[in-house]
C-alpha positions in Angstrom: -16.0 -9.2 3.8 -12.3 -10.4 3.0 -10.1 -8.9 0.4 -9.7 -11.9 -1.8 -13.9 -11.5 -2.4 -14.6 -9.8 -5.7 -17.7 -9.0 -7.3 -18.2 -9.0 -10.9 -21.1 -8.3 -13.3 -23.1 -11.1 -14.9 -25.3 -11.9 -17.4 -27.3 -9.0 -18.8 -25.4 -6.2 -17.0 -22.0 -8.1 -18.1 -23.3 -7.8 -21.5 -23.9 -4.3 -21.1 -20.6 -3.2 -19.8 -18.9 -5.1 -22.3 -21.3 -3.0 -25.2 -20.3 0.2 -23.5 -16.7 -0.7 -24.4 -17.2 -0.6 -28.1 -18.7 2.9 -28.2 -15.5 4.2 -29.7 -15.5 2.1 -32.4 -19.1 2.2 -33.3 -18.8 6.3 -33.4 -15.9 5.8 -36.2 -17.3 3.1 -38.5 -20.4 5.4 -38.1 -18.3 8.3 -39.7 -16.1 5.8 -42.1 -19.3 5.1 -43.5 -20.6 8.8 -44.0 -17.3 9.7 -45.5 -17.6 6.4 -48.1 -21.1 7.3 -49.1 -20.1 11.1 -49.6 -17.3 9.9 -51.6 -19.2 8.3 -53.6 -21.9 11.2 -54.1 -19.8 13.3 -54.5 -16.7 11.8 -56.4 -14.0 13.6 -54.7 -11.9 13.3 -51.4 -12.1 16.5 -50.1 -16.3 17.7 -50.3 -16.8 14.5 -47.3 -14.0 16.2 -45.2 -15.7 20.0 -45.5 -19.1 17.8 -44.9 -17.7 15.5 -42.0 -16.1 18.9 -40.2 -19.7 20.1 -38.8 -19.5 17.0 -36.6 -17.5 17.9 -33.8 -19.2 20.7 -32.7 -22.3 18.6 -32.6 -20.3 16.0 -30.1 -19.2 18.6 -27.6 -22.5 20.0 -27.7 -24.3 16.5 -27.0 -21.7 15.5 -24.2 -21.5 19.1 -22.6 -25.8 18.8 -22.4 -25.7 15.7 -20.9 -22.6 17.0 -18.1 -25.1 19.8 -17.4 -28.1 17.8 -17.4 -26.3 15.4 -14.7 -26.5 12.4 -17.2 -24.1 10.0 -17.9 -23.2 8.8 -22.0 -24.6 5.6 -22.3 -26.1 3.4 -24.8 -29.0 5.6 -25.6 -26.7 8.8 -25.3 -24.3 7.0 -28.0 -27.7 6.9 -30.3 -28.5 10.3 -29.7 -25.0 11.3 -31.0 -25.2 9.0 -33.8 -28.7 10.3 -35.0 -27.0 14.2 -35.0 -24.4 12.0 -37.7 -27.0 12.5 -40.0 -29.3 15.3 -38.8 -25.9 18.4 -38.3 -24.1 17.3 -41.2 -27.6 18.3 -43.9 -26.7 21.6 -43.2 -23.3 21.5 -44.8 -24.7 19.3 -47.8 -27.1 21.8 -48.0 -24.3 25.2 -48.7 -21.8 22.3 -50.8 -24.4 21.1 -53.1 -25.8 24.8 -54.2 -22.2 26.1 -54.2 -20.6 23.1 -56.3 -23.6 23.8 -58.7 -23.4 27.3 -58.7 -19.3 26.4 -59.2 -20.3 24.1 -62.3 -23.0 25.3 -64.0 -22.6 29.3 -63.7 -19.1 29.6 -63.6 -19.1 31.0 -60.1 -16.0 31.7 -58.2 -15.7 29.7 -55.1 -16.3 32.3 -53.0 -19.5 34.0 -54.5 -21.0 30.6 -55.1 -20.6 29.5 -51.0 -22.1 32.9 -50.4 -24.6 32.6 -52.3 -25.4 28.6 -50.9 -25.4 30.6 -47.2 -27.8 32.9 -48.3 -30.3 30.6 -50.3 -30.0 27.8 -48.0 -30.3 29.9 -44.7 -33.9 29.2 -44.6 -34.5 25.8 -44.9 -31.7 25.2 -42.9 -33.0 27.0 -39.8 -36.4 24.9 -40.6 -35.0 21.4 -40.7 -32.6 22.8 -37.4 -36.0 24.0 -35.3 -38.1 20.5 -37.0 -35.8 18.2 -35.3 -34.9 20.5 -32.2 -38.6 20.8 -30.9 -38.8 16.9 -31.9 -36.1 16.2 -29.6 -38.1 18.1 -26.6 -40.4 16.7 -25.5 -37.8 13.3 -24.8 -35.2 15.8 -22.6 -38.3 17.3 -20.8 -40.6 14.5 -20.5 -41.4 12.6 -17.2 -43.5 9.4 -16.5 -42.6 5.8 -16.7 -39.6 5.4 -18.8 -39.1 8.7 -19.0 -35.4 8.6 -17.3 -34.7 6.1 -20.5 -35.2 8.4 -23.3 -34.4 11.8 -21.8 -30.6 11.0 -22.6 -31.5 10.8 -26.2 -33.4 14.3 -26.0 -30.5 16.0 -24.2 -28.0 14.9 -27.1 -30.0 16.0 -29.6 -31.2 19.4 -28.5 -27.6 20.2 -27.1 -26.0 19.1 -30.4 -28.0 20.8 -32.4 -27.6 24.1 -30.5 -24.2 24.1 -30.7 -23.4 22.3 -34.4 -25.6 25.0 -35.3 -24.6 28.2 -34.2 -21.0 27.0 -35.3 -21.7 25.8 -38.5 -23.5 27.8 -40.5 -19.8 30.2 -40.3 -17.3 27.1 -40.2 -18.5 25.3 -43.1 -17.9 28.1 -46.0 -14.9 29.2 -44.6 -13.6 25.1 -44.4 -15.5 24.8 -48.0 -13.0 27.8 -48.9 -9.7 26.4 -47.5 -10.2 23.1 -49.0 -11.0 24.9 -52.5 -7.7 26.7 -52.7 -6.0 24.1 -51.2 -6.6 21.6 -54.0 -6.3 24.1 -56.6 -2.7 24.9 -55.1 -1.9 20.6 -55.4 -3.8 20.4 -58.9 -1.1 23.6 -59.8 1.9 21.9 -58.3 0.6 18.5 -59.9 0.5 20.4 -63.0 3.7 21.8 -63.2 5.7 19.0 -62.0 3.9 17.4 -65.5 5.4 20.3 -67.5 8.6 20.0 -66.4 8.5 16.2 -66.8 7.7 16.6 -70.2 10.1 19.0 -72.1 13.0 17.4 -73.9 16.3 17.4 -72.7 18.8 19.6 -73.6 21.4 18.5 -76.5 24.9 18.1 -75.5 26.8 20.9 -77.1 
């Protein structure tokens, strides 16, 4: 064929390419929206941050799964990732609500009340964890007709899980932690900059 022949997508597979370009934005007004609605719950600016921080680990686990499994990170990929959104980051609301309580309404210390969340929370953690990993098998290891379609979603979600949790359940309280003293060190500053603000001014002599 000549050079100056070029083929181009059209039509359904043209509309698919161009959806594939907006993957990047549909992951971050995913997580704009998690952050707005833990804002919200939570009335405070830094609790959707310690809560947000479990994701990561779930990407790299979905997208090194599907480089293993020889998949590539397509549309149904993209909704595997954006289903861990919701299923990784439990485990963090989990420790941060039991801790903030414990913070609240026992006069806890930060650090004994995340302890204490990791300890109480361990369990149903680890359930909810296995409930939605074994739901996510039988789509990675499936075969039959349209099997090839959905086995991209399974891979995300087993190999995000599996890596968001092994990471998480020691990241979050020590995030939870650095957060905690970092807003009590601004509320401090904050505070004394208000102090000094407010005592009168020397007299001339």
């Amino acid at each position: 064929m000549p050079l100056s022949v070029q083929a181009t997508f059209q039509g359904a597979a043209a509309a698919f390419q161009a959806s594939l370009k907006n993957e990047v934005w549909l992951l971050l007004a995913a997580v704009v929206a998690v952050y707005i609605v833990l804002g919200v719950l939570y009335e405070s600016y830094i609790h959707p941050i310690t809560i947000l921080s479990t994701l990561p680990s779930a990407g790299v686990g979905a997208i090194l799964a599907l480089l293993l499994c020889r998949s590539e990170l397509g549309v149904v990929a993209l909704i595997g990732i954006i289903l861990l959104i919701g299923i990784v980051k439990k485990n963090a609301i989990m420790m941060i609500d039991f801790a903030l309580d414990a913070e609240r309404n026992e006069h806890k210390k930060p650090v004994d009340a995340i302890y204490q969340a990791c300890l109480l929370r361990f369990r149903p953690i680890m359930m909810t964890t296995f409930a939605a990993l074994f739901g996510g098998l039988p789509l990675a290891l499936g075969n039959g007709v349209g099997a090839e379609l959905r086995r991209p979603l399974g891979i995300t979600i087993v190999g995000g899980l599996l890596v968001s949790q092994v990471l998480t359940l020691y990241t979050t309280p020590v995030i939870y932690l650095f957060f905690d003293r970092l807003a009590a060190k601004f509320s401090r500053s904050r505070a004394a900059e208000q102090g000094m603000d407010g005592l009168p001014e020397a007299a001339p002599a």
